[in-house]
N, C-alpha and C positions, 0 to 999 in steps of 0.2 A: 504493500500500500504506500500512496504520498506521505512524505514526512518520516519514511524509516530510511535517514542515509546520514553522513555525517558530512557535513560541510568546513574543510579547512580541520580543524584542530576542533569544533565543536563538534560533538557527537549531540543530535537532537532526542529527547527525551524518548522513550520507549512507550510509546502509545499505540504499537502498531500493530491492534488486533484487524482481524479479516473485515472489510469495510461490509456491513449489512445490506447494503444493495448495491447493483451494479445499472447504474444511469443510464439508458441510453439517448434520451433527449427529457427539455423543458422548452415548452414552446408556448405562444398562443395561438389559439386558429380564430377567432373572429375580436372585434373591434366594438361590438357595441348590439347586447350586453360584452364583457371580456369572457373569453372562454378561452382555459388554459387547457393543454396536452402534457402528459409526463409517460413512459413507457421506461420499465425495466427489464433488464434481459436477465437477473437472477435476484433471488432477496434472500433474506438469513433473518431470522427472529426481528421481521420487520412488523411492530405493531399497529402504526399510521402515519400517515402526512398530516403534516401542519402546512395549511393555505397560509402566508403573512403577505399585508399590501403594506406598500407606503406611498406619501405622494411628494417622498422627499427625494427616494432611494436611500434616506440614515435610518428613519424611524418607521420599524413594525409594525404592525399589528396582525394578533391571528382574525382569519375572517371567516376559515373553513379547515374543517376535518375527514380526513377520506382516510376509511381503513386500509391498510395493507394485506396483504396475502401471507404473512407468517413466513413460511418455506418453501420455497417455489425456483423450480429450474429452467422455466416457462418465462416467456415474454407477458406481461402484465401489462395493460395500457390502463391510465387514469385521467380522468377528466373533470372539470372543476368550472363552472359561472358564477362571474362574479356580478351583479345586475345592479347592483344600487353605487350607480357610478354619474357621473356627469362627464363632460370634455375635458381632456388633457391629459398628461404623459402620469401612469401611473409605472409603479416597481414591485417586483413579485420576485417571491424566494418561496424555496420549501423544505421544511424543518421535520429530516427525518426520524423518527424514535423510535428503536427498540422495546421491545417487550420489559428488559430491566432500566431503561428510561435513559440509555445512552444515545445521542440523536449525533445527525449532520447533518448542516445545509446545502441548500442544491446552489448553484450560481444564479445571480439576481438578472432578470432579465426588464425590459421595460417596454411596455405599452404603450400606445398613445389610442385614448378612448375617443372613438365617433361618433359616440352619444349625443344628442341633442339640447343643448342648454339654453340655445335662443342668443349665443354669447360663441363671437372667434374671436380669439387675439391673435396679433403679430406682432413681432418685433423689429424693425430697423432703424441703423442695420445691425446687422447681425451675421458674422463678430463685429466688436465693436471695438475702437479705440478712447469713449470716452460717452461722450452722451449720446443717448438714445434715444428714441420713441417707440412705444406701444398704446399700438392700434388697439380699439375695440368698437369691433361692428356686433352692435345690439341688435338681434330681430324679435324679442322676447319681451318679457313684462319687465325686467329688472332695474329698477331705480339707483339704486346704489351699491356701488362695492367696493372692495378693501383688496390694497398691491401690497405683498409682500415680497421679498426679494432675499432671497439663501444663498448663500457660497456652499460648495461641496462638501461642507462637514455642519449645514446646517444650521451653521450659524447664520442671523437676521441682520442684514445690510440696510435693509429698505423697510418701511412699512408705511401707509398710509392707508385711514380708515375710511369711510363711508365717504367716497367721492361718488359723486353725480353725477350721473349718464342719462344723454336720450337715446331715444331710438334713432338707428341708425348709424353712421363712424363718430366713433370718440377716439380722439389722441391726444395720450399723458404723454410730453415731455420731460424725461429723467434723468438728472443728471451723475454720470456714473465715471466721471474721470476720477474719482480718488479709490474707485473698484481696485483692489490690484487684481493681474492678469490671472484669468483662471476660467472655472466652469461658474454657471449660478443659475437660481432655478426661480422662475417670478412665477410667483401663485394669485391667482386672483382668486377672491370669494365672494359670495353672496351674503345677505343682512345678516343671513341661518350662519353665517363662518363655513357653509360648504363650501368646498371646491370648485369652482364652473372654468377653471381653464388654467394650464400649467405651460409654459415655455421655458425651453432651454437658451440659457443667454452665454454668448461668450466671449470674454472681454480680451484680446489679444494684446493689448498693451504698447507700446510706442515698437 
């Protein structure tokens, strides 16, 4: 298994029982509701999946539970929707767990939901060397909503609360020259603190 080898003069700790499934993919097949695919080509005292969403790619949550098959030599396919979503990029993992409550996770993949929220954003441009603009073309009832703005570990760069929107194109100019260069993730929401739409921003730097 990963992780039983020694690197240089450090020998990595001895963790290296027989991994309880063997992976063969994590996928999604549709876009709105999300509906996720997982298939294994063998399992060992595998007792369930853990579904976890985020809409940061840092922070979890479980949302679903699919059993496992236990013991099996056999190809296993699994499948998972996720419906209570709105527009924009969501992140998905799956948190495997043995029977004696030893797990691993699968690698995080990401989404972007086609759900209907009455609400697109855009951002340009994008990447960006400094200030920006995001677009928001309202077709929906929504009065007001709240920009928040993440760097890749999640920490809040930006927030601003209940700005007002018509129907139709809105565009917030942002000013984002003291961003340093990296990834960042602008969440918009609804009155509710829902999600209604997520973009990837990326700040290249001089």
């Amino acid at each position: 298994p990963s992780g039983c080898e020694t690197i240089e003069s450090l020998t990595i700790p001895n963790n290296c029982r027989e991994l309880p499934v063997e992976m063969m993919y994590f996928k999604s097949v549709s876009n709105c509701p999300i509906g996720l695919e997982w298939a294994t080509a063998s399992e060992k005292n595998n007792a369930y999946f853990l579904v976890e969403r985020s809409s940061n790619g840092i922070d979890f949550e479980e949302i679903g539970r699919i059993m496992g098959n236990g013991n099996s030599a056999e190809i296993n396919r699994y499948e998972f929707l996720d419906e209570e979503l709105k527009g924009g990029y969501y992140y998905y993992r799956l948190k495997q767990v043995d029977f004696d409550g030893a797990f691993e996770y699968s690698d995080v993949i990401t989404v972007k939901s086609l759900c209907e929220s009455g609400i697109e954003g855009s951002i340009f441009p994008n990447p960006t060397r400094g200030d920006f603009s995001y677009a928001i073309n309202n077709s929906g009832d929504i009065n007001t909503v709240s920009i928040k703005i993440m760097d890749a570990l999640g920490r809040v760069v930006y927030y601003e609360q209940n700005l007002e929107i018509t129907e139709g194109q809105n565009v917030f100019e942002i000013e984002g020259s003291h961003f340093p260069k990296g990834v960042y993730f602008v969440e918009m929401t609804n009155a509710e603190g829902k999600n209604i739409d997520m973009q990837k921003l990326i700040v290249s730097g001089d």
